[in-house]
BALOBA-1460 file (C-alpha; in Angstrom, 3 decimals):
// residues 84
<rec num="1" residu="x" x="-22.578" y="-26.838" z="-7.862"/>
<rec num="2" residu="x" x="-20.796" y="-30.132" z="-7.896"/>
<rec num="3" residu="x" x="-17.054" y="-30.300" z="-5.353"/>
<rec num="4" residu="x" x="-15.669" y="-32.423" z="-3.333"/>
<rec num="5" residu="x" x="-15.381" y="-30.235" z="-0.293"/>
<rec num="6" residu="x" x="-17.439" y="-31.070" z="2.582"/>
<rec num="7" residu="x" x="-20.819" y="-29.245" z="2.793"/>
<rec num="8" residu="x" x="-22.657" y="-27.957" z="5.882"/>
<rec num="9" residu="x" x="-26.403" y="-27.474" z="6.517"/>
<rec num="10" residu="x" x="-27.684" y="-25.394" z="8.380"/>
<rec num="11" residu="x" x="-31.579" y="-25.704" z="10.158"/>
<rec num="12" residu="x" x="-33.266" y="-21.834" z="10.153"/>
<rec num="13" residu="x" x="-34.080" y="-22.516" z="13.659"/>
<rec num="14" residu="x" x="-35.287" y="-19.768" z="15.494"/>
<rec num="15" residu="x" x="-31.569" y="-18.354" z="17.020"/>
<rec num="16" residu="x" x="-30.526" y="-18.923" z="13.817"/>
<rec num="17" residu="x" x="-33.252" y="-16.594" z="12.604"/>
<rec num="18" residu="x" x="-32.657" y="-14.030" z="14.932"/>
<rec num="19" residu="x" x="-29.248" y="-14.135" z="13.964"/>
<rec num="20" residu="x" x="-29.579" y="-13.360" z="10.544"/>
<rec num="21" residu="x" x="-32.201" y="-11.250" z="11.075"/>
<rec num="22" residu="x" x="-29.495" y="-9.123" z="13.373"/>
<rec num="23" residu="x" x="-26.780" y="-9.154" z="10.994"/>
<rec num="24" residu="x" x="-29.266" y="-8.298" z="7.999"/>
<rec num="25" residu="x" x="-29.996" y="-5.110" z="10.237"/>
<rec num="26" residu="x" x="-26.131" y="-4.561" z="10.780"/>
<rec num="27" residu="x" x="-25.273" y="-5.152" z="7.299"/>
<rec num="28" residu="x" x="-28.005" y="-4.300" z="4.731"/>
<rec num="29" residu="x" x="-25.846" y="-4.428" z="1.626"/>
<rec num="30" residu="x" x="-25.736" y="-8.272" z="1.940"/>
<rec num="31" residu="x" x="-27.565" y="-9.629" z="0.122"/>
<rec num="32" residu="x" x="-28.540" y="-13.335" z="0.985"/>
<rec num="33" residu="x" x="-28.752" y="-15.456" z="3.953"/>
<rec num="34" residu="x" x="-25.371" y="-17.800" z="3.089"/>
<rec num="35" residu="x" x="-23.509" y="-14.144" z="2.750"/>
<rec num="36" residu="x" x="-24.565" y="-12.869" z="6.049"/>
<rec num="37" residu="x" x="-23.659" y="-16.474" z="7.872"/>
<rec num="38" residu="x" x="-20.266" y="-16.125" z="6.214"/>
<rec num="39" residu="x" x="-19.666" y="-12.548" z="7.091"/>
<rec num="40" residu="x" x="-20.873" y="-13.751" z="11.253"/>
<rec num="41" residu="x" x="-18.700" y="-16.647" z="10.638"/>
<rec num="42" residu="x" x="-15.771" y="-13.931" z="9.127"/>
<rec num="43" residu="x" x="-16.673" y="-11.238" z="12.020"/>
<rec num="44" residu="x" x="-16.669" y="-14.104" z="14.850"/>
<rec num="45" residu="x" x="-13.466" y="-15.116" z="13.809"/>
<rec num="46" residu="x" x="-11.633" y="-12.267" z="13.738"/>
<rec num="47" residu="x" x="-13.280" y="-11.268" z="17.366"/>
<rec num="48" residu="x" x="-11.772" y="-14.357" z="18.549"/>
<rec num="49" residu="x" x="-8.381" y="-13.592" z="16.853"/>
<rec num="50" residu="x" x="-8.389" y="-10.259" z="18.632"/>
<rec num="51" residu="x" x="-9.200" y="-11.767" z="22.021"/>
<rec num="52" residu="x" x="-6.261" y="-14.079" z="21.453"/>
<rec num="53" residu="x" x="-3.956" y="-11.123" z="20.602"/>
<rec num="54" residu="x" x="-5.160" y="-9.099" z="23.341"/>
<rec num="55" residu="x" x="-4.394" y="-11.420" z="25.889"/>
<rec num="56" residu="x" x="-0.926" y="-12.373" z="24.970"/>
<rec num="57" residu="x" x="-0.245" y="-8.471" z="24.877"/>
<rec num="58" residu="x" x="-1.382" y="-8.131" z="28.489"/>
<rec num="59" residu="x" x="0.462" y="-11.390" z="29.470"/>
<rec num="60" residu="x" x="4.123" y="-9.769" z="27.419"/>
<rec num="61" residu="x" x="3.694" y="-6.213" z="28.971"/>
<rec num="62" residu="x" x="2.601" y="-7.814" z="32.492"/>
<rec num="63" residu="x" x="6.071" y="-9.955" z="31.626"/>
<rec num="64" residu="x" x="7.752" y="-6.595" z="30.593"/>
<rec num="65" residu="x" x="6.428" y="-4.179" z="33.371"/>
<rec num="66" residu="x" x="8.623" y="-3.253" z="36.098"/>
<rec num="67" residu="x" x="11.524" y="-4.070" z="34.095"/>
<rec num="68" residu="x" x="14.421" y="-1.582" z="33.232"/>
<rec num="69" residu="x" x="12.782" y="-1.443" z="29.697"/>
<rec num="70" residu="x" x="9.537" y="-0.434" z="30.659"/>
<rec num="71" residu="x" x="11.443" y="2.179" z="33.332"/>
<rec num="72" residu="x" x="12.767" y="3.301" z="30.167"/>
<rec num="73" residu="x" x="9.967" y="3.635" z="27.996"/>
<rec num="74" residu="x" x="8.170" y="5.614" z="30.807"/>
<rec num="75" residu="x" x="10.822" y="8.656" z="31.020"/>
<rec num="76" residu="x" x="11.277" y="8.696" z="26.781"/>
<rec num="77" residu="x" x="7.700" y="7.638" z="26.252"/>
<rec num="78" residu="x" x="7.189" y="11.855" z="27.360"/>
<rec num="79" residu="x" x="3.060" y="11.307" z="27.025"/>
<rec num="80" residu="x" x="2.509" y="13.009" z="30.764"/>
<rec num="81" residu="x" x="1.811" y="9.977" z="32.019"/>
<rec num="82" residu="x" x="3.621" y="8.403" z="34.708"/>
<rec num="83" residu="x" x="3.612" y="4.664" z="35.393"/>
<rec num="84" residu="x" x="2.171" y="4.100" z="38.992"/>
């Protein structure tokens, strides 16, 4: 199909192989081998977007933590747990 976005190619080495052959066991609705790179390409993204996330939530409540906020939270929070 003719564009005039950049184009990628990709060699069916044999990690490459394995790879597909992985996410064809994962997901066996898709149905070719471009769908299943972009779905690992999709999947690996968002992993990377949660790591991201995950890490500036530990860095805010590590931030927030021993603050009168968080003493706060802990008493109205009422989930039985107590903050050590």
């Amino acid at each position: 199909m003719p564009t005039t976005l950049e184009r990628t190619t990709i060699t069916h080495t044999q990690s490459v192989n394995d790879l597909l052959s992985f996410a064809a066991s994962v997901w066996p609705d898709v149905g070719s081998d471009r769908e299943l790179m972009l779905r690992l390409m999709d999947e690996g993204a968002s992993t990377l977007r949660r790591q991201l996330l995950e890490a500036a939530y530990e860095e805010a409540y590590l931030d927030w933590d021993g603050t009168q906020d968080a003493d706060l939270w802990n008493v109205a929070s009422a989930d039985g747990l107590v903050a050590g």
